[in-house]
Structures are given as structure tokens and as C-alpha cells.
KOLKEKOL-532291 format. One record per residue (C-alpha): residue number from 1; x, y negated, z negated. Coordinates in nm, 2 decimals. Layout:
BEGIN
+-------+--------+--------+--------+
: bamar :      u :      v :      w :
+-------+--------+--------+--------+
:   NUM :      X :      Y :      Z :
...
+-------+--------+--------+--------+
***
This chain:
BEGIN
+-------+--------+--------+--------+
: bamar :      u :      v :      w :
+-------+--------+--------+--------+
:     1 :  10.54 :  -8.95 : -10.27 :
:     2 :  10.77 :  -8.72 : -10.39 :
:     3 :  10.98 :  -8.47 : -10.26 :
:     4 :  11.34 :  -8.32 : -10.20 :
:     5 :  11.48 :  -8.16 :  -9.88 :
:     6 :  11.84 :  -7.98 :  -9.82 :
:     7 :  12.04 :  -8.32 :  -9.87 :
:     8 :  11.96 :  -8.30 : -10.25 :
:     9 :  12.18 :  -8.09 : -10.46 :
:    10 :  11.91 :  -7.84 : -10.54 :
:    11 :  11.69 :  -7.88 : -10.25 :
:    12 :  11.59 :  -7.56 : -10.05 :
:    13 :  11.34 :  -7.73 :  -9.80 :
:    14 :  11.43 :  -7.85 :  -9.48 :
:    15 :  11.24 :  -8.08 :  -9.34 :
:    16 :  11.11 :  -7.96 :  -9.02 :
:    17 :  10.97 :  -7.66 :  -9.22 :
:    18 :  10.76 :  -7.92 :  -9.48 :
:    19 :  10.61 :  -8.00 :  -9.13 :
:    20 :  10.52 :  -7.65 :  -8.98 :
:    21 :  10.41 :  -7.58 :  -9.35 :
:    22 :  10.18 :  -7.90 :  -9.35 :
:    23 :  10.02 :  -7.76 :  -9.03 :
:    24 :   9.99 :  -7.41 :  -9.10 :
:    25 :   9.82 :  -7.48 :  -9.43 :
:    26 :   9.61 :  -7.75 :  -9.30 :
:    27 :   9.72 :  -7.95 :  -9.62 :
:    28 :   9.51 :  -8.29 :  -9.60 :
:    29 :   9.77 :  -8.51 :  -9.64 :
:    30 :   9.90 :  -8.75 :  -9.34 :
:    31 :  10.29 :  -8.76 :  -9.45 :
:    32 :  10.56 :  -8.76 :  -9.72 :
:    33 :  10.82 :  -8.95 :  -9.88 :
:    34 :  11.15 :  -8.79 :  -9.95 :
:    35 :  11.28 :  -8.90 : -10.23 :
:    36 :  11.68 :  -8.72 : -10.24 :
:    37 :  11.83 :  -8.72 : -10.60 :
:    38 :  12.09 :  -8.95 : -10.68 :
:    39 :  12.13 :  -9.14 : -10.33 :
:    40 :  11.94 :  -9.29 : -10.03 :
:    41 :  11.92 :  -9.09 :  -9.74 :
:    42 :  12.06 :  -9.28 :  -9.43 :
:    43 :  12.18 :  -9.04 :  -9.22 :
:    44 :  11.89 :  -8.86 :  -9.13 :
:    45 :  11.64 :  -8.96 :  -8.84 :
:    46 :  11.29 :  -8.79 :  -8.89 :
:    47 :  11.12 :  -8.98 :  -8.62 :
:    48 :  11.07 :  -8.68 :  -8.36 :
:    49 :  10.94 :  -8.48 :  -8.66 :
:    50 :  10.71 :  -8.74 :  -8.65 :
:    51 :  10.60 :  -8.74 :  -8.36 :
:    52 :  10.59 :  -8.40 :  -8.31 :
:    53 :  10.37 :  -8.31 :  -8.59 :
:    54 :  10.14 :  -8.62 :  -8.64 :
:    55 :  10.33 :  -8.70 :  -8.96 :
:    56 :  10.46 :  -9.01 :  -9.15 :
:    57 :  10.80 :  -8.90 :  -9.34 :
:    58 :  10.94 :  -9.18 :  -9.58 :
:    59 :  11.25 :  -9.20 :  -9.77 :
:    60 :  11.27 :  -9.31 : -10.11 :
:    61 :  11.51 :  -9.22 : -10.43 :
:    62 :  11.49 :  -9.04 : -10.75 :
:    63 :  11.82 :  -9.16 : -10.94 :
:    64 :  11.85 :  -9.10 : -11.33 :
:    65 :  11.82 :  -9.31 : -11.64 :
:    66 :  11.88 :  -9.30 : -11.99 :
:    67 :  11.52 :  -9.26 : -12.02 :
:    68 :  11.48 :  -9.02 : -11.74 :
:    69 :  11.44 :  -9.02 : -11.35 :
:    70 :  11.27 :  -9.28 : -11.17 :
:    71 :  11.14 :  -9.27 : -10.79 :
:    72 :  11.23 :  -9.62 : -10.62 :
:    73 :  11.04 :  -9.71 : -10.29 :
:    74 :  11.18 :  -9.96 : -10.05 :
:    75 :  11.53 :  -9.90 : -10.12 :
:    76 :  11.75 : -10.16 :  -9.92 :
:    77 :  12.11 : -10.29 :  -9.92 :
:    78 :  12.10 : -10.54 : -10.16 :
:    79 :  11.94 : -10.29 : -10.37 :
:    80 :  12.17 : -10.04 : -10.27 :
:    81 :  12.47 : -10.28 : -10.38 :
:    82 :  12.31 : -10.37 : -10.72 :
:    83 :  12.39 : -10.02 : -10.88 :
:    84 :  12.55 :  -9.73 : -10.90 :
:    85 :  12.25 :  -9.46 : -10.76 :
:    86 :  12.48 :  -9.14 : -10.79 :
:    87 :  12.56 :  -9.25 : -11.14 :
:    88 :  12.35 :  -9.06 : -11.41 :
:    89 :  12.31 :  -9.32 : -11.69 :
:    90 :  12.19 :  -9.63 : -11.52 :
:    91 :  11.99 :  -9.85 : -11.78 :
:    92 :  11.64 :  -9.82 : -11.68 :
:    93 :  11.57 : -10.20 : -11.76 :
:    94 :  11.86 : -10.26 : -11.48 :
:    95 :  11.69 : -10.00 : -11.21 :
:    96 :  11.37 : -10.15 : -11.29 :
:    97 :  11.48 : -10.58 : -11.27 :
:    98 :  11.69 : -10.44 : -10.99 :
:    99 :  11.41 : -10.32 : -10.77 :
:   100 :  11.17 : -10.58 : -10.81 :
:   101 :  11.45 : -10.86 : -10.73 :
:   102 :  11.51 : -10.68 : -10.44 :
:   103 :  11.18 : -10.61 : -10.31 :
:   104 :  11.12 : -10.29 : -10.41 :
:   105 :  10.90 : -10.09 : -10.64 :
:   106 :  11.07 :  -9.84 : -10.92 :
:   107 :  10.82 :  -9.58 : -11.08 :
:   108 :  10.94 :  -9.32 : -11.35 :
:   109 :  10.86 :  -8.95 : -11.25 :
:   110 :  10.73 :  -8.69 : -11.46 :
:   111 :  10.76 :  -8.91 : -11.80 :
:   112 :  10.60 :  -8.64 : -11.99 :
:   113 :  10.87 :  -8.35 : -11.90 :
:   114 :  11.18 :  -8.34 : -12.19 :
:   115 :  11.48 :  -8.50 : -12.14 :
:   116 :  11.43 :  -8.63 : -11.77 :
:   117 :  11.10 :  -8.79 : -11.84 :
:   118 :  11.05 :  -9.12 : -12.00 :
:   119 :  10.80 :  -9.10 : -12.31 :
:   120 :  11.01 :  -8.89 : -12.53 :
:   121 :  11.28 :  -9.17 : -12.47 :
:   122 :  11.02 :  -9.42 : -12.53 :
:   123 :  10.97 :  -9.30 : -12.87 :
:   124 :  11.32 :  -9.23 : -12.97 :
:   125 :  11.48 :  -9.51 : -12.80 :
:   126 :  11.21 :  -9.80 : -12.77 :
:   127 :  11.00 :  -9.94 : -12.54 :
:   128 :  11.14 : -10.09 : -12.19 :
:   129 :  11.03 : -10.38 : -12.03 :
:   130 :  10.90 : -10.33 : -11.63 :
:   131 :  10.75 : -10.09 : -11.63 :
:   132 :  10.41 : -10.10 : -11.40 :
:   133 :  10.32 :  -9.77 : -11.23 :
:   134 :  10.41 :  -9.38 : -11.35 :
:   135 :  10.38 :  -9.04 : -11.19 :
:   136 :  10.13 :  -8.90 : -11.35 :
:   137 :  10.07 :  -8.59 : -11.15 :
:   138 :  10.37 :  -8.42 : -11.05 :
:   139 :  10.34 :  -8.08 : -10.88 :
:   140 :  10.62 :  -7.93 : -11.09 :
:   141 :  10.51 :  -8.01 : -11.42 :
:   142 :  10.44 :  -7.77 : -11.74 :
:   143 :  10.14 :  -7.75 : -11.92 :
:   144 :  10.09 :  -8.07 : -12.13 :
:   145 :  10.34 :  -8.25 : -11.92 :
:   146 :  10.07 :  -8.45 : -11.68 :
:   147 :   9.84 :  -8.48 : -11.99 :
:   148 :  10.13 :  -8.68 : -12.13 :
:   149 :  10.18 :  -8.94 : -11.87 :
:   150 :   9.81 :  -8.97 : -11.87 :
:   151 :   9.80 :  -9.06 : -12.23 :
:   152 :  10.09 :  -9.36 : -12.17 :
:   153 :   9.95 :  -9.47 : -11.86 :
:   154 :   9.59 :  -9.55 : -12.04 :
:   155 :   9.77 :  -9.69 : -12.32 :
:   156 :  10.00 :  -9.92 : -12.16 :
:   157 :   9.76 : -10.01 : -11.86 :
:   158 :  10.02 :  -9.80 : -11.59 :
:   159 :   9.92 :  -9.75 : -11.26 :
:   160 :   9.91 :  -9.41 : -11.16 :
:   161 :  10.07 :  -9.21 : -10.84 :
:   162 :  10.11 :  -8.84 : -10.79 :
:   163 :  10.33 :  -8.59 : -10.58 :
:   164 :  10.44 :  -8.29 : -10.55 :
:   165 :  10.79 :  -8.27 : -10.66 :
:   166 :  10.83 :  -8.01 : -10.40 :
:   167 :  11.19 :  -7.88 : -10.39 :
:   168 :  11.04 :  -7.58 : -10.17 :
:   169 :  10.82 :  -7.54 :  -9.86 :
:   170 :  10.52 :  -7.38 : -10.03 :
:   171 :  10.52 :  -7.70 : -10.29 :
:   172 :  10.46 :  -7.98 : -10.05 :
:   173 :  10.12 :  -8.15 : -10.13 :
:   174 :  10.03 :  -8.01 : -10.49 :
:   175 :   9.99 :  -8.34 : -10.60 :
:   176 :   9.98 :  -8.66 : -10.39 :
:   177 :   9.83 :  -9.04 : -10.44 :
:   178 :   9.57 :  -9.17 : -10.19 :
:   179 :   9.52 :  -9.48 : -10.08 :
:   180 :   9.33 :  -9.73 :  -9.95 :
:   181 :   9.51 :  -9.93 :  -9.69 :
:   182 :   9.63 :  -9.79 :  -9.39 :
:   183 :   9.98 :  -9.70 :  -9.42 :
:   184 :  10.28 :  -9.78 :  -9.13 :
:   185 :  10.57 :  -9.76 :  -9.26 :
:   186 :  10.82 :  -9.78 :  -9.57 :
:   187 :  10.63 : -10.18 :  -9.62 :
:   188 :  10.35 : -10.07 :  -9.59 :
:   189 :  10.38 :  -9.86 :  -9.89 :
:   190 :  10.59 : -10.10 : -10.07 :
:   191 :  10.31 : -10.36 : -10.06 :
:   192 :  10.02 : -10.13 : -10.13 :
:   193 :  10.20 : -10.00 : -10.47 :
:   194 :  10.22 : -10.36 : -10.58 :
:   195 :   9.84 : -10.43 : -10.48 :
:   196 :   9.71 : -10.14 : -10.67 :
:   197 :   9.54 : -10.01 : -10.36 :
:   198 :   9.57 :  -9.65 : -10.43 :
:   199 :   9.50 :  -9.40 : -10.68 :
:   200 :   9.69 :  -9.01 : -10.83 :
:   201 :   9.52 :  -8.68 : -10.65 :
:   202 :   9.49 :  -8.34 : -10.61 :
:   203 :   9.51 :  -8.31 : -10.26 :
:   204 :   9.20 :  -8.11 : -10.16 :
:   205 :   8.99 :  -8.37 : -10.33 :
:   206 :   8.78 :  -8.59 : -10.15 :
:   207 :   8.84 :  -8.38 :  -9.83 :
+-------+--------+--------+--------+
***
């Protein structure tokens, strides 16, 4: 749900080598989402990765807030054309209104890491209207970090996901979210976020 190949800034992953690693490792997961910082992905065509490997590869965005990053599934034009998603300091009450008006879901990553998570900005700042589903396991978090979004997610009633935040090859699938509906396509994930049909993993649990 949550990872960055060479066409973010400081991604060092390509994408064909998440595969072979996938493989190699035996990692039980059944695809990814790539979700490049500050932009949507268009110009890259995974499908013969797909094929090739038996894998489902997603695209998503992670574009920044004033109260940290936030992942944003089913990104489309009208979405695309609603704000700025290079620009660093988008309101998060915009990205959020934004997304659901256009059909898509927006989900605040690693909210318990300092300065591009949202909880220390909650506190500081206020609370935010929207908000309905957190990472709450995110590969590249420090200690306390996870334990953090935890602890808002059980007091505000957020739904949970997890990924990886993999920005190398060897970090694909630390975390990841499971669910229950059978999974296509880019809709398909869409509409199972919004039915709660799915819940934050490690991934070698339950396999």
C-alpha cells in the first residue's frame, strides 16, 4: 500500500527488481501500490511486470501537508486538477474534501513520525475534519512511531492500513494490509477502503 520506486526523488527501487525480490523471498503478498512522492505516476506501464510475475502493481500518491504526508488512492483527473500535488503545503482539510469529492480515498502515513506525520500536528495545530483511515504500520517507522498511530486510531475510531514504505528492494512487504475482497484493480481497492473490508499486517501472519 505503500511504496516508492526510481521516479521519486529519493527512490532507489526499480520496479522490476520489487518483483524478482517478491519472488525470490517468497514474500506472501499478491501485489503493491506505488505511491511516488509529490506526483502521480502516468507515464509508467507496469502491466508486463504483471504478468510476468503474477503480481498486481497499483499507483497511488504520497503528497505533503501541513500536518504531514498523506497516501491518496484512486487518484484521477479531476482530482489531479483540484490541487497542487508537487506543492508541499497543501491544507490537509483540502487533500482530504478533495479526494472524497472526487472519488478517491486520502489516508495520512506514518502519523506518529515528527514533522511528516500527522499527530504531533494534531496536537499543536488542532484537529482536522475527514479524516477516516491511518497507516498504522509503516515499515520505516522508529520505535514508538506505530505505537503512536495505534493510540489515535483507537481513540478517534480510524481504520487501520499498513505498508512497507519501502524506498529499497529488501523493504518491500514489511508491513502490508490484508483484505477481504478480492482485489482487480485500482476500484477495486478504492471501494474496499471505503467498506472497511480489510485490516493492518505483518506480512507473514496468517500465512
Amino acid at each position: 500500500m505503500h511504496s516508492h520506486s526510481i521516479a521519486s526523488d529519493d527512490g532507489r527501487a526499480k520496479v522490476e527488481n520489487y518483483c524478482q525480490w517478491i519472488q525470490k523471498k517468497k514474500i506472501p503478498i499478491d501485489g503493491f501500490v506505488l505511491s511516488e512522492h509529490r506526483q502521480f505516476d502516468d507515464a509508467n506501464d507496469y502491466r508486463a511486470l504483471e504478468d510476468r510475475f503474477g503480481l498486481m502493481i497499483l499507483k497511488a500518491s504520497e503528497v505533503e501537508t501541513e500536518y504531514g504526508h498523506v497516501l491518496v488512492y484512486g487518484v484521477n483527473d479531476d482530482l489531479k486538477a483540484s490541487f497542487d500535488f508537487a506543492d508541499i503545503r497543501n491544507p490537509l482539510a483540502r487533500v482530504l474534501e478533495e479526494a472524497k469529492r472526487c472519488g478517491a480515498v486520502a489516508v495520512p502515513c506514518h502519523p506518529g513520525r515528527p514533522k511528516v506525520g500527522m499527530c504531533a500536528h494534531w496536537e499543536t495545530k488542532g484537529e482536522v475534519e475527514g479524516v477516516e483511515i491511518v497507516e498504522t504500520l509503516n515499515g520505516g517507522s522508529r520505535d514508538g512511531e506505530n505505537e503512536e498511530a495505534i493510540l489515535y486510531a483507537e481513540r478517534y475510531g480510524w481504520k487501520r492500513i499498513g505498508g512497507s514504505d519501502s524506498h529499497i528492494v529488501s523493504h518491500i512487504g514489511r508491513c502490508a494490509t490484508r483484505f477481504t475482497a478480492d482485489i482487480q484493480d485500482i476500484d477495486g481497492l478504492v471501494s474496499a477502503l471505503k467498506n472497511d473490508e480489510y485490516e493492518a499486517v505483518l506480512p507473514l501472519e496468517g500465512t
